[in-house]
VOPAGU-2260 file (C-alpha; in pm, 1 decimal, decimal comma):
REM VOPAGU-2260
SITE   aa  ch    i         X         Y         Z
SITE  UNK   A    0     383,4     293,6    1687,4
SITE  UNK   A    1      66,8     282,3    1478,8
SITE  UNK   A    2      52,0     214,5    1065,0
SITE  UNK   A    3    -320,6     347,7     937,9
SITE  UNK   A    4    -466,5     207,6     586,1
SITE  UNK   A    5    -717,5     375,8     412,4
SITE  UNK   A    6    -995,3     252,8     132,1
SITE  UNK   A    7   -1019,6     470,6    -182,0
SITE  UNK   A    8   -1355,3     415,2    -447,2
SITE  UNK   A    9   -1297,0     581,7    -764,1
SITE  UNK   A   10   -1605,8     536,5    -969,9
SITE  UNK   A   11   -1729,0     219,3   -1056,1
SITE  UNK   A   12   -1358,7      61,5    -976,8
SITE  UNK   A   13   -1377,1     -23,8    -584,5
SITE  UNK   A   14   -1012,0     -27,3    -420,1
SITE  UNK   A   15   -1027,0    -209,6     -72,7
SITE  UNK   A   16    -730,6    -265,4     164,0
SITE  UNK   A   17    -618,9    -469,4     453,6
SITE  UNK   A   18    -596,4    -446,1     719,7
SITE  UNK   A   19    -761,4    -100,2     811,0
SITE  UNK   A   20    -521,7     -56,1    1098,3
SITE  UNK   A   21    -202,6    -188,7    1245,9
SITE  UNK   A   22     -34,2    -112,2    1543,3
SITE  UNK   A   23     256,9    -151,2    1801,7
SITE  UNK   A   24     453,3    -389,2    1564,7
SITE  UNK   A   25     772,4    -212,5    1567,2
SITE  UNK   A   26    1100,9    -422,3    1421,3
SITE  UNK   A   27     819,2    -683,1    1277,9
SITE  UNK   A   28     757,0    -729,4     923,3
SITE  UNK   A   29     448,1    -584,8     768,3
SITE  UNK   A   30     235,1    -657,0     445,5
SITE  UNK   A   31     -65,5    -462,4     346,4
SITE  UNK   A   32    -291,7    -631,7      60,9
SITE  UNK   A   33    -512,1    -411,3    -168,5
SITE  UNK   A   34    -760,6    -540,8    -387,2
SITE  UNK   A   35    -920,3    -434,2    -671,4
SITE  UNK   A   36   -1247,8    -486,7    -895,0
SITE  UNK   A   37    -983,3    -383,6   -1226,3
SITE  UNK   A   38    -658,4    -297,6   -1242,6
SITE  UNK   A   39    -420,2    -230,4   -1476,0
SITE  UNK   A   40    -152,5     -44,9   -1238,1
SITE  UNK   A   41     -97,6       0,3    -867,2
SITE  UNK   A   42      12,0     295,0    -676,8
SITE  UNK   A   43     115,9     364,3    -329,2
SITE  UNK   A   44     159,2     631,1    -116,2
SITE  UNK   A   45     279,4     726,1     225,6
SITE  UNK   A   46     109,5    1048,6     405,9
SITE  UNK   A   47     251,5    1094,2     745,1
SITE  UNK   A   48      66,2    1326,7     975,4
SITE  UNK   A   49      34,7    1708,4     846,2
SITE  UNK   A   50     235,3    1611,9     563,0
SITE  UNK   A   51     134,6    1561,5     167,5
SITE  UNK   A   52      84,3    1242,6      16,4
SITE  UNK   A   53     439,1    1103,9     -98,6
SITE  UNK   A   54     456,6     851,0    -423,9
SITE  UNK   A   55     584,6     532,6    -306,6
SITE  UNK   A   56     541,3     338,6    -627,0
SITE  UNK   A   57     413,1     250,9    -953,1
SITE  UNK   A   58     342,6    -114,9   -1048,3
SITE  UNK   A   59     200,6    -305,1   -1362,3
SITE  UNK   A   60     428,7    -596,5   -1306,9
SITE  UNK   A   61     619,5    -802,2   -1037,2
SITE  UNK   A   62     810,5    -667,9    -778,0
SITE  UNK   A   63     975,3    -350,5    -690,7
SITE  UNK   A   64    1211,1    -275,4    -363,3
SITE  UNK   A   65    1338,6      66,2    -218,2
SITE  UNK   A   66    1532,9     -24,3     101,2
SITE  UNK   A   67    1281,9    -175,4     335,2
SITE  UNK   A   68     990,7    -123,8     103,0
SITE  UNK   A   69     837,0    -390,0    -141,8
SITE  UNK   A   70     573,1    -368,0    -386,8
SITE  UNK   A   71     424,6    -687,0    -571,6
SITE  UNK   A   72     169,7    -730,4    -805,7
SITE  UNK   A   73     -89,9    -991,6    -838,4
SITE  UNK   A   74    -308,4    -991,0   -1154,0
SITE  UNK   A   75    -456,5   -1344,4   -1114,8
SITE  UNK   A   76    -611,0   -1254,8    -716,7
SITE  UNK   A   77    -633,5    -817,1    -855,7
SITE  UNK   A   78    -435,1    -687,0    -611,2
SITE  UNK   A   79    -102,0    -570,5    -460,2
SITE  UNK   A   80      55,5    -586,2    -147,8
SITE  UNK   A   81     310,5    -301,1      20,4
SITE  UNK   A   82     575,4    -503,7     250,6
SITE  UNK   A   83     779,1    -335,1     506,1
SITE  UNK   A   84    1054,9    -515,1     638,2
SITE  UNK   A   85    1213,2    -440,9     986,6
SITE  UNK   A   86     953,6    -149,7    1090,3
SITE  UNK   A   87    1091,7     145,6    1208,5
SITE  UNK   A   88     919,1     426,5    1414,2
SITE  UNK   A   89     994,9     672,3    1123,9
SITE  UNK   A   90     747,0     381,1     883,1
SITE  UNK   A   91     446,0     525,3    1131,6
SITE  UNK   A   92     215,2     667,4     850,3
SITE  UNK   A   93     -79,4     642,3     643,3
SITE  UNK   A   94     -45,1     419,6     368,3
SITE  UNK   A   95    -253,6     474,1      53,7
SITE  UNK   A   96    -283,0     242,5    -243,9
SITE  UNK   A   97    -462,0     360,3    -578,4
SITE  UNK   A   98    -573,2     218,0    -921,5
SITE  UNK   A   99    -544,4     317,6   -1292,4
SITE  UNK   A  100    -775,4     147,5   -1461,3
SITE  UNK   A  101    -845,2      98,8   -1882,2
């Protein structure tokens, strides 16, 4: 089973994630971290292979949860961190975080 993270630069604003791969970890837990230079609000996405990019979440604040999935936001370190619970050969994807930015 194999998890890919990509980096994203938009403009000045440099979005970095880690770790840049992860693999054979299935029915672990998983976090990904992505930090930002600014942020305002978080997005993630899930693109698994020949597929469009699917909206995971939007986040300005705290935490939110879908089933396995967790989003949290950190404004004191800039970043936010995806958390899968439980991984599951159907979680084997790219996963995408994004900034908005004021």
């Amino acid at each position: 089973m194999f998890f890919f993270v990509l980096s994203e630069v938009y403009g000045q604003d440099a979005v970095t994630q880690y770790p840049p791969e992860i693999t054979d970890f299935e029915g672990q837990n998983v976090t990904l971290n992505c930090s930002y230079s600014s942020l305002q609000t978080a997005f993630w996405y899930r693109q698994y292979p020949d597929g469009a990019l699917q909206y995971l979440f939007r986040i300005y604040t705290g935490e939110q949860q879908t089933k396995r999935i967790t989003a949290t936001m950190n404004y004191r370190e800039k970043g936010s961190n995806l958390s899968i619970t439980r991984t599951e050969v159907t979680d084997a994807a790219t996963y995408v975080c994004a900034a908005e930015t004021q």
